[in-house]
N, C-alpha and C positions, 0 to 999 in steps of 0.2 A: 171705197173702203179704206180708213187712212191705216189699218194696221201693215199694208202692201204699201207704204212710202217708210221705206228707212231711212229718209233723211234727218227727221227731229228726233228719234226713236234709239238710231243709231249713236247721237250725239248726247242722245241723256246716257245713256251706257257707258258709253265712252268718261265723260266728265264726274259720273257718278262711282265707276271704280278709279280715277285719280285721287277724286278727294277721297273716296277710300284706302288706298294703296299710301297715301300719303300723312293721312290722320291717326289712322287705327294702330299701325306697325310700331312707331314711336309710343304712346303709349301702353303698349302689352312690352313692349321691350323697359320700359319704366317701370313698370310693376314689382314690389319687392315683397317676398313671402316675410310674413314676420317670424317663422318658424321654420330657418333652415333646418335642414336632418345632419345630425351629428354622425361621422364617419363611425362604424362600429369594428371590432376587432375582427380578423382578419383569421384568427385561429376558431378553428371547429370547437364546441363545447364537447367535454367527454361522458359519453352518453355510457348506460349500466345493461348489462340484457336485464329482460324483464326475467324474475325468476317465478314461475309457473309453478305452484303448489302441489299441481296435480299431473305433472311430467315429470 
C-alpha cells in the first residue's frame, strides 16, 4: 500500500506549502483596493424623537 510510505508524500507537502508560503503571501500583500473608504466624521448625527400622533 504506498499511501503508508511517507517518504514521497511527505515531501510533496512539504515543497508544495514552500512554494506556497512563498508565492501567494507577496501577492495579496500587492493587492491594491481601488476604493479606499474615506474616514467619516467622528460626531453623532443629531437625531429628532419620533413624534407619535396618537400619544
Amino acid at each position: 500500500m504506498p499511501q503508508l510510505n511517507p517518504a514521497p508524500w511527505f515531501a510533496i507537502l512539504v515543497f508544495s506549502w514552500l512554494i506556497f508560503l512563498t508565492v501567494v503571501p507577496p501577492k495579496v500583500m500587492a493587492h491594491a483596493f481601488p476604493n479606499d473608504p474615506s474616514p467619516q466624521s467622528t460626531e453623532k448625527p443629531k437625531t429628532e424623537p419620533w413624534n407619535w400622533p396618537w400619544h
